[in-house]
N, C-alpha and C positions, 0 to 999 in steps of 0.2 A: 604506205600509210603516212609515212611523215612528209614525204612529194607533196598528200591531197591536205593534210594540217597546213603547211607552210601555204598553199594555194588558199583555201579557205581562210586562214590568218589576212593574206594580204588582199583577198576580195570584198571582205569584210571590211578593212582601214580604205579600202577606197571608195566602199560606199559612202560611210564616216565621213571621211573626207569633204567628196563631193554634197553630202545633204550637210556639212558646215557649210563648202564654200555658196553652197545654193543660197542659204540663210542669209552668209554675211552680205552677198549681192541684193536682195531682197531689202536687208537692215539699210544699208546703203545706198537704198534707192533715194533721190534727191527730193524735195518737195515737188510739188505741182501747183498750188495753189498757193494764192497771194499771202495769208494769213500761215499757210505752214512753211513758208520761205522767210516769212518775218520772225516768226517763232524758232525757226531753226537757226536761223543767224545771231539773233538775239538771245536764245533761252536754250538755247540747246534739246536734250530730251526732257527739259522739265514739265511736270505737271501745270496747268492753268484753268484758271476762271475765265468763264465767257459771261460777262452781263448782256443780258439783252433787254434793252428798254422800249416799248413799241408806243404809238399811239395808233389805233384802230380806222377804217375808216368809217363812215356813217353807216354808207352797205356796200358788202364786198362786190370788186370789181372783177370778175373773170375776164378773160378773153375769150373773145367770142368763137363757139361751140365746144364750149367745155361740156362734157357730158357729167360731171357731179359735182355740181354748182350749187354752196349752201346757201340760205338766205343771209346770215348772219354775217357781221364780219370776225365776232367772236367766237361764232361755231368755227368758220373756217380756221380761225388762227391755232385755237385746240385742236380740231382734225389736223391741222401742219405737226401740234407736237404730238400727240398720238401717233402719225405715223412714222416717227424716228424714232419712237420707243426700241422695237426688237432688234435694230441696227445700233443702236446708242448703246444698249445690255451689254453683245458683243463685241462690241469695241471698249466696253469698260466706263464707260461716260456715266455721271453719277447727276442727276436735275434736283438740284437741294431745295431751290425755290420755283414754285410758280405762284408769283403773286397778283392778284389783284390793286390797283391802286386808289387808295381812297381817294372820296371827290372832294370839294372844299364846302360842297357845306353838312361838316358834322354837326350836331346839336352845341350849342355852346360856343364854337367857334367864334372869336372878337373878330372884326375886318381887319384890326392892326397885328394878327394874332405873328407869332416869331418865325412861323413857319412859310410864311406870304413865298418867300422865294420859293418855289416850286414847279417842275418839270411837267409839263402838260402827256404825259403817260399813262396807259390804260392796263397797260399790261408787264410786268417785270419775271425775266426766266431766270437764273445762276445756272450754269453746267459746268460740272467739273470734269475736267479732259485729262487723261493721263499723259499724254505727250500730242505734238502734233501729229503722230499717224495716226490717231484717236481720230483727228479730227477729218485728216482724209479719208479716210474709212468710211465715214458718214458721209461729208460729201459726196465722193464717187458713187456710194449705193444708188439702187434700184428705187429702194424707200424712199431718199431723198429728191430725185427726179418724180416721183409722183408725190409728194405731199407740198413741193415747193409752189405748187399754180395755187394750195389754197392758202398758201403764205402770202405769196406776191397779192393774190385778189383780195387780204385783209389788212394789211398795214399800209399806213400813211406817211408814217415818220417813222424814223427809228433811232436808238443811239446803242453802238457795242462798244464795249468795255473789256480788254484782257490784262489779266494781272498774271504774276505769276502766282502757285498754291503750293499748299503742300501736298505730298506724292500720297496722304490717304485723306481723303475729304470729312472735313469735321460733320457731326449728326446734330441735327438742332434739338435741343432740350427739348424735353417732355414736359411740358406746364399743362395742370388742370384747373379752372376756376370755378369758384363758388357759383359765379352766377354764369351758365352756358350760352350768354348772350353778349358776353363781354368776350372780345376775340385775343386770342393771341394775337402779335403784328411783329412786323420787321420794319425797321428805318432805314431806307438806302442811299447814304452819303457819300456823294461822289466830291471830293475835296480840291479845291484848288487855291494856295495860299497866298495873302499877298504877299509883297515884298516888305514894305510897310505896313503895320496895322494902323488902321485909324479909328480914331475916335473920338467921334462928335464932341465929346468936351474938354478935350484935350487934356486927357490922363493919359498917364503913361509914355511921357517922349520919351519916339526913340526905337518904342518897341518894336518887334518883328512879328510879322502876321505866326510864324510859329510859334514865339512867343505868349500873344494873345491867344491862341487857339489851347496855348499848354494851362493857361488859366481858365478858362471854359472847363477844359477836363481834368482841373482841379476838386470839381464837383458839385459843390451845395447840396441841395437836394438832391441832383441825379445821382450821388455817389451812393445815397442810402438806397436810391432803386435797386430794387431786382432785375437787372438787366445783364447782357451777357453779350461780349461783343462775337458774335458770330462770326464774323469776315473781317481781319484789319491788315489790309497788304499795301505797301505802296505799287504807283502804276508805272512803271518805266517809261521814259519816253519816245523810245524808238515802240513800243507798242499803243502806245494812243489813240487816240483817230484823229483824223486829219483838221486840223485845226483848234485842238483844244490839248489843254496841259494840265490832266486831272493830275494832283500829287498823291492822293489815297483814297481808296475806296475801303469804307469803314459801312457794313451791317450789321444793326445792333437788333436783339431778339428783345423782347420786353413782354412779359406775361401778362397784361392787365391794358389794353387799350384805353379803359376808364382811367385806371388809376396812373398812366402817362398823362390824360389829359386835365386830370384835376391838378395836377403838378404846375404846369404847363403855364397855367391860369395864375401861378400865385406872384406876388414881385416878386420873391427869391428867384426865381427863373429867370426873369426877366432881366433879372440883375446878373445872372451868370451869361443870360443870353451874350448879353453885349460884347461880351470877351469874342465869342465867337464870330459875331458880325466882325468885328473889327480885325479878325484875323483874316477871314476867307471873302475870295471873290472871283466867281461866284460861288453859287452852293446848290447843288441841286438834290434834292432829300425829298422823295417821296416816301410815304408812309405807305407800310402794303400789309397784307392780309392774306394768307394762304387762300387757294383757290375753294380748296375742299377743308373741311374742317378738321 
């Protein structure tokens, strides 16, 4: 009896054993992919943000004999994220945004209006990745190899973004308004500061574009909004994309798409604007609007 205990006792630590060491070889499997090689040399197992900012094309381009081939390039680009859904759950990946991007001509809109700088984008996603094997996980999938021909045949341009995040993904506020015609929105600031801030009338020598941008979010009127900064991370620069030097990527939620724009409209704005020109260069800030209500 105590022969078949002590046998038992140590057949048991060596399964143990072995379904550790099996794990730790698995945990320590190396990247494969270009983006989980960057992230793992730069960010470790940290959590991250994926922006993806797309411009569409007029109509989607298949390759020739795709057998489900949408008319749309916007249907197609939604079937691309529909079909990551039940792989993205699995892997833990959280999609905070999909937005829509408004066009430049709202009602009221002036030609000189502050927001002129702006990204020719159709489409904005956020995905929150818990590490990079989050992100290998999806791409190696099944899912992914069949949703990507209706990705490829709808996008024209595109720009990604990754930041790092935090390890639980913020929830965006619950705003309801009076009037169900006026939309919630999100502002998506991708920042890049000068070195010097300038400005046109020469206030301020001397200053630092972080400087002038710290006077912008001093406030004025934006201070008394209801607004709520949803996303404010700086972007490293070993994760950047290849040619550009965003320094933060700041999402800001605002309940009242009207009442951002009567703001917008008054000189008080206009006057806080100018800190911010004269800090950042460029700016690229699309306004967006949830897909679904």
């Amino acid at each position: 009896m105590i022969n078949r205990a002590i046998v038992f006792r140590s057949a048991l630590s060596l399964v143990v054993y072995l379904a550790l060491a099996a794990g730790t070889v698995v945990a320590q499997d190396p990247p494969r992919t270009e983006l989980g090689i960057r992230l793992a040399e730069n960010h470790g197992d940290g959590a991250f943000y994926r922006l993806e900012e797309v411009k569409l094309r007029q109509t989607p381009a298949y390759p020739a004999g795709t057998l489900y081939a949408l008319k749309t390039s916007d249907a197609a680009y939604r079937t691309y994220i529909a079909g990551l859904r039940a792989v993205e759950e699995e892997a833990g990946v959280t999609t905070m945004l999909l937005n829509d991007v408004l066009g430049r001509t709202l009602p009221g809109r002036p030609e000189d209006w502050p927001f002129k700088a702006y990204c020719e984008w159709d489409v904005v996603v956020l995905k929150h990745y818990p590490n990079w094997r989050a992100w290998e996980m999806v791409e190696g999938s099944a899912a992914q190899h069949a949703a990507v021909v209706h990705r490829g045949a709808a996008v024209a341009n595109e720009q990604i973004v990754i930041t790092p995040a935090p390890e639980v993904p913020p929830t965006p506020r619950q705003v309801t308004n009076n009037d169900p015609t006026d939309r919630v929105f999100y502002m998506v600031n991708l920042i890049q500061l000068r070195e010097e801030a300038f400005y046109p009338s020469g206030e301020f020598p001397g200053s630092t574009g972080r400087e002038a941008y710290a006077r912008y979010q001093g406030g004025g009127e934006l201070s008394t909004t209801d607004r709520v900064r949803f996303v404010s991370v700086e972007v490293p620069d070993a994760l950047n994309p290849t040619g550009v030097s965003w320094w933060r990527m700041n999402i800001v939620q605002y309940p009242s798409l009207r009442e951002f724009m009567e703001i917008e409209l008054t000189p008080e704005f206009r006057h806080i604007w100018r800190h911010k020109d004269a800090g950042l260069s460029p700016i690229c800030s699309p306004a967006t609007v949830p897909t679904l209500p």
